[in-house]
C-alpha positions in Angstrom: 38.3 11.5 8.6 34.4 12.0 9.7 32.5 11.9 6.7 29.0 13.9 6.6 26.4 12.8 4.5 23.9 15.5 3.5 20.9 15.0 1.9 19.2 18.5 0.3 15.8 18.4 -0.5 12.7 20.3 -1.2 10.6 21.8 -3.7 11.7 24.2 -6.6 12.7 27.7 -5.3 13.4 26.8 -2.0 17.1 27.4 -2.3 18.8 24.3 -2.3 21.3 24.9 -4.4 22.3 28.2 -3.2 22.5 26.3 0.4 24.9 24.0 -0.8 27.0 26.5 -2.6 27.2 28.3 0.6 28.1 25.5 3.2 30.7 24.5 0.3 31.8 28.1 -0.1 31.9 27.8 -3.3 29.6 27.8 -6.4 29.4 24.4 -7.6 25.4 24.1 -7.8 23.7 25.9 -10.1 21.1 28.3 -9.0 18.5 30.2 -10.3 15.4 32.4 -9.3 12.9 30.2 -9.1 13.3 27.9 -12.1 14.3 24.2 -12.0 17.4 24.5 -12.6 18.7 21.0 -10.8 17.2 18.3 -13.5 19.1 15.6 -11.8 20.4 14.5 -8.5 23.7 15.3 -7.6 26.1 14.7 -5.2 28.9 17.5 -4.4 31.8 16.9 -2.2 34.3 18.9 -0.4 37.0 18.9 3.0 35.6 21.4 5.6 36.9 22.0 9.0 33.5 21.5 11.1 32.5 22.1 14.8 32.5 19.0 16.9 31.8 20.2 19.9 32.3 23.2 22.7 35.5 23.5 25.3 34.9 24.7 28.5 34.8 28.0 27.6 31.8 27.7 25.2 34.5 28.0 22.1 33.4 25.0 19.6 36.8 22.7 18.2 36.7 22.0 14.4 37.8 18.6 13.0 38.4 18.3 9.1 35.5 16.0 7.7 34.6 14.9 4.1 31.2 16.7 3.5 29.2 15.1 0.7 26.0 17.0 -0.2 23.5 15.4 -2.5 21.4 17.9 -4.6 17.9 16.2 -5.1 15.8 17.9 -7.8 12.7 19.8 -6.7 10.2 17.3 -5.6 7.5 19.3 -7.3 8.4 18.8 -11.3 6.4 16.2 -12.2 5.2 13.0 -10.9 7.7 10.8 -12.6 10.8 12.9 -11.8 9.3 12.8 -8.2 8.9 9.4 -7.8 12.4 8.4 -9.1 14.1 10.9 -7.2 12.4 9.8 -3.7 13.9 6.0 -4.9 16.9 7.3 -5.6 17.5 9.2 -2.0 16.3 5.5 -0.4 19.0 4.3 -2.3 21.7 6.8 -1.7 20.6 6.7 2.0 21.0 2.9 1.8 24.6 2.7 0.1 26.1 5.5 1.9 24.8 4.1 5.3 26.1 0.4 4.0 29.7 1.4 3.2 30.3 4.3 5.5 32.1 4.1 9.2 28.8 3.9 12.2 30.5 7.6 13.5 29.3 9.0 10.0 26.8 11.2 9.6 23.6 11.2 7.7 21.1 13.8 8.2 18.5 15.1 5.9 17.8 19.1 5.3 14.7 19.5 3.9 13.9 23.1 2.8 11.1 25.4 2.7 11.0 28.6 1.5 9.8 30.5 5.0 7.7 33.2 2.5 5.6 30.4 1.4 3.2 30.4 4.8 2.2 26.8 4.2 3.4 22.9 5.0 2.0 21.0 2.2 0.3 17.3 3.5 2.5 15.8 1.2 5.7 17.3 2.7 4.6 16.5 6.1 3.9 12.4 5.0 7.3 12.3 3.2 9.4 13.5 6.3 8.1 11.2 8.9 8.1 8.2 6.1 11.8 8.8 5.5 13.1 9.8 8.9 11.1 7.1 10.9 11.9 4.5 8.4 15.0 4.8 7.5 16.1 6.5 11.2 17.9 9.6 9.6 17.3 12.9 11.0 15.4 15.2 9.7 16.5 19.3 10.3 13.6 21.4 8.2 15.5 24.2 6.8 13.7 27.8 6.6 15.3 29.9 3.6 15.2 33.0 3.2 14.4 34.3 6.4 14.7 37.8 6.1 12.9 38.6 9.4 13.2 37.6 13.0 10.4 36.5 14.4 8.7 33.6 13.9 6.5 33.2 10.8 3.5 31.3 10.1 4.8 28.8 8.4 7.5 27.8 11.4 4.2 27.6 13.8 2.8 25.1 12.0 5.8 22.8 11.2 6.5 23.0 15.1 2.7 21.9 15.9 2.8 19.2 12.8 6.2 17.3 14.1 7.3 18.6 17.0 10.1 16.2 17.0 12.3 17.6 14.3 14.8 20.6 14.5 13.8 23.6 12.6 16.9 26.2 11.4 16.2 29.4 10.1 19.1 30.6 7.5 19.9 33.0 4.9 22.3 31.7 2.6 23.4 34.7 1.2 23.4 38.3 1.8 20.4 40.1 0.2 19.9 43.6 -1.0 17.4 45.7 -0.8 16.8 49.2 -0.7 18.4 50.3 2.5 21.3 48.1 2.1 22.0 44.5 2.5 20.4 42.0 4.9 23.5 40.0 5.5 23.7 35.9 5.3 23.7 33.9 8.7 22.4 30.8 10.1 24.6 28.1 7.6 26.9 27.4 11.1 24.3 27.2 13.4 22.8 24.7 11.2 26.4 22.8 10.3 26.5 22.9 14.5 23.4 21.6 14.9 23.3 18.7 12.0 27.4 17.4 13.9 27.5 18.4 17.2 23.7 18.0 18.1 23.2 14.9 15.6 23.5 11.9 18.4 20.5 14.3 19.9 18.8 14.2 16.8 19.2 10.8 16.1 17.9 9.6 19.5 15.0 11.6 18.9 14.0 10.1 15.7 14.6 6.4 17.2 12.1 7.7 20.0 9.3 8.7 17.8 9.6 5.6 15.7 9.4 3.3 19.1 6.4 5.9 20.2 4.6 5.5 16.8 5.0 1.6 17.1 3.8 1.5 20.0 0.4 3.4 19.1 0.3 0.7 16.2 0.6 -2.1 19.1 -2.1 -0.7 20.7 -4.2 -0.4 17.8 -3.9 -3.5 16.7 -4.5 -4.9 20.2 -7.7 -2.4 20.3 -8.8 -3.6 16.7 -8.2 -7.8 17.5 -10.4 -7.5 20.8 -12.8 -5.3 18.8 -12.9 -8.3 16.2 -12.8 -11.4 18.5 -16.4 -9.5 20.2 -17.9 -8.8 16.9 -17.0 -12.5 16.0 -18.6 -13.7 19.3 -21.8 -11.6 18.8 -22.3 -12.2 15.1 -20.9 -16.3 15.7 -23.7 -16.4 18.7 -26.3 -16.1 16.3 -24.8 -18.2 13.3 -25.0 -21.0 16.1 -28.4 -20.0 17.1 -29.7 -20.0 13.6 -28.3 -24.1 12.8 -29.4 -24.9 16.3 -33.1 -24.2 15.4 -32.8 -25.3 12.2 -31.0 -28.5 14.0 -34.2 -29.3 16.5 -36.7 -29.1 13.7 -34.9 -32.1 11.7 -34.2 -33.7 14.7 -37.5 -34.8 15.4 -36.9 -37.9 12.6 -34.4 -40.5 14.8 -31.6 -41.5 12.9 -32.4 -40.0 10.0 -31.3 -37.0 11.0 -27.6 -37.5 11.9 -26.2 -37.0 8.4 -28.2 -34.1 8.0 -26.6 -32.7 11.1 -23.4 -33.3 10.5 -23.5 -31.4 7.1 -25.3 -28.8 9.4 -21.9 -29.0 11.3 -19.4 -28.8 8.1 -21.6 -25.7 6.6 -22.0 -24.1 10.3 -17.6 -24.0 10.7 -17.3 -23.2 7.0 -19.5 -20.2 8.4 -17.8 -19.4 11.2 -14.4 -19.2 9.5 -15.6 -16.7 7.0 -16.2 -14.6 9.8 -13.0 -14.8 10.8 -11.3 -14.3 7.3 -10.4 -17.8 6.7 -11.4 -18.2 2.9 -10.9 -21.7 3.1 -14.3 -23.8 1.5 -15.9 -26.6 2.7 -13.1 -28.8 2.0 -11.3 -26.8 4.9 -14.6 -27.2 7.5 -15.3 -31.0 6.6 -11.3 -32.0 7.0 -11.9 -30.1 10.8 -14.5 -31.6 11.5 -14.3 -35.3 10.4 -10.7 -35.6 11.6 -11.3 -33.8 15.1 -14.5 -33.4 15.9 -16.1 -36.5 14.9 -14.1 -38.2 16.6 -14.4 -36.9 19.8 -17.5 -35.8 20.2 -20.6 -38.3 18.8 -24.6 -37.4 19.2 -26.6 -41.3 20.5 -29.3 -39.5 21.5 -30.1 -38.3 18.3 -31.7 -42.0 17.7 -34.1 -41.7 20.4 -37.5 -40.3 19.5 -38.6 -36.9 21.2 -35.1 -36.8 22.5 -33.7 -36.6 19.1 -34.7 -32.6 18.6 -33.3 -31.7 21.6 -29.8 -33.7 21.3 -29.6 -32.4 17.8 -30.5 -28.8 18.8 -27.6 -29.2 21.8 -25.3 -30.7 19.4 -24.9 -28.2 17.6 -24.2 -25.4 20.0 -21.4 -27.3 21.5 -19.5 -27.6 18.1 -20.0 -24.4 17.7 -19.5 -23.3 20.9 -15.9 -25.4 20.8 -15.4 -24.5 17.8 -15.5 -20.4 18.2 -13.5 -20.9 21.6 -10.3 -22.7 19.7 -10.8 -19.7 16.9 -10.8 -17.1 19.6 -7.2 -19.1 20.8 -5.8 -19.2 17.3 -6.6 -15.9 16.7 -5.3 -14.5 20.0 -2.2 -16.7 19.6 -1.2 -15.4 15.7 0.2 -13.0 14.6 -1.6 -11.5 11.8 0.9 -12.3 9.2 0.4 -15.8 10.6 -3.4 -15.7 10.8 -3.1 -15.8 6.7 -1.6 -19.0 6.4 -4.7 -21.5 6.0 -2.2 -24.3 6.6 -0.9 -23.3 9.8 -4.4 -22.1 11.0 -5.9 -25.7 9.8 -3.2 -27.2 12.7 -3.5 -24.6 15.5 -7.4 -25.5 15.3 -6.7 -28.9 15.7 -4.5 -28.8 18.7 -6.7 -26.3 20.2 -10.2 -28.4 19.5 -8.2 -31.7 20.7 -7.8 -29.6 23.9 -10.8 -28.4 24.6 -12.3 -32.2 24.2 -9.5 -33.3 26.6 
């Protein structure tokens, strides 16, 4: 037997309960007019015959399916009561989806009263947090729709997602003066959250791949953004220990020492701009272990040659140096790029090219 997992939510007064009690066809949620009267989450279950699809004719078959409806408590109580019930739908979605057969179905109605003319930001974050993460569809339930046309408040759901179905039901016939506005809508919606749910469920897995995609090319946008601002800013960090480089130079000999601390203090400078919080220890290991060893600076002991060869010394460790940090960082992934470790012997390979 199918088995459909329903998921009601939505804030105080929107009608959950009274939803339920009408797909279920019988009253087994309480209800009231506007009060909280669901003060914990519950699940209620019952066998239904359900459309599963139209003939030829346009006549829909019904199969008998296990319909489980979990009542969540309004998500507007109080913070704490919020917060627990949004962990416990995770979990219920995460249980349900672990021991339940792949054919099941596991949609989530989220209600809105249709009166209320607005989509709160909060409503909007939680449904495209919980259908794009956990890849559930979402079908926004309008209650209490006593008129025809389309409200306010369906206009701006449809311009805010787009993506997810909107149903317009109400759950129970309503009185008024001249009579009784009688229910509809609960079949269309059971027809649209079973027969239309593969529909659904592709369209969710759509937007998530469209939303990850936007975050690739962010992230791609944002790196090359960062690798220029590292070559402008590191241009100048070079510039600044290259002149500093030529005035000591002119002292032969004397002022190797002094430029290789230069060095160690120039690629401690350079990976700070690049996020690497590593120290000194981290810049003098690089650079005694790589590029001391391939790269030495004679001319620095011959006089008026000296400032020169210190000043050119200088830019090409630096130079070097921000081309295998450009590699590294182009190379990693940014949960990579924080491990100092791994960094420390990417640079290495990457310098010990370049000197090839």
């Amino acid at each position: 037997m199918k088995k459909i997992e329903i998921i009601v939510m939505g804030k105080t007064g929107t009608g959950k309960s009274t939803l339920i009690n009408a797909v279920l066809e019988e009253d087994l949620a309480p209800t009231g007019k506007g009060q909280p009267v669901t003060r914990k989450n519950e699940v209620y279950s019952k066998k239904l015959l359900l459309p599963v699809g139209a003939n030829d004719n346009g006549r829909y078959g019904c199969v008998a399916c296990m319909v489980n409806m979990y009542d969540t408590v309004g998500l507007e109580i109080d913070n704490a009561i919020t917060d627990r019930t949004l962990n416990e739908i995770k979990t219920h979605i995460e249980k349900t989806k672990a021991r339940t057969d792949p054919l099941d179905i596991h949609v989530v109605w989220f209600c809105m009263n249709e009166r209320c003319n607005k989509f709160e930001d909060y409503e909007l974050e939680l449904i495209r947090k919980l259908s794009i993460d956990y890849e559930i569809p979402f079908i926004i339930v309008l209650t209490q729709c006593f008129s025809g046309g389309e409200g306010e408040l369906e206009k701006q759901i449809k311009n805010a997602v787009p993506e997810v179905a909107i149903r317009c039901i109400l759950a129970k016939d309503y009185r008024v003066r001249g009579g009784v506005i009688p229910a509809y809508g609960i079949q269309d919606l059971l027809r649209t959250s079973v027969v239309d749910y593969q529909a659904l469920k592709i369209e969710i897995l759509e937007k998530k791949l469209e939303i990850l995609e936007k975050k690739s090319d962010v992230s791609h946008e944002n790196r090359k953004a960062r690798i220029r601002y590292m070559e402008e800013t590191g241009n100048r960090i070079i510039s600044e220990y290259a002149s500093s480089a030529e005035k000591i130079g002119f002292i032969p000999g004397v002022c190797i020492p002094v430029v290789y601390g230069m060095c160690i203090k120039m690629i401690g400078d350079l990976n700070d701009l690049a996020g690497f919080k590593s120290g000194e220890h981290f810049a003098d290991e690089i650079f005694k272990d790589v590029i001391l060893g391939l790269m030495t600076a004679p001319f620095m002991c011959i006089p008026l040659i000296s400032a020169a060869a210190a000043a050119a010394y200088i830019e090409q460790i630096g130079e070097d140096y921000m081309k295998a940090l450009f590699s590294v960082i182009d190379l990693s992934s940014d949960y990579e790029l924080k491990d100092n470790a791994l960094v420390k012997e990417r640079l290495k390979k990457e310098l010990s090219k370049i000197k090839k």
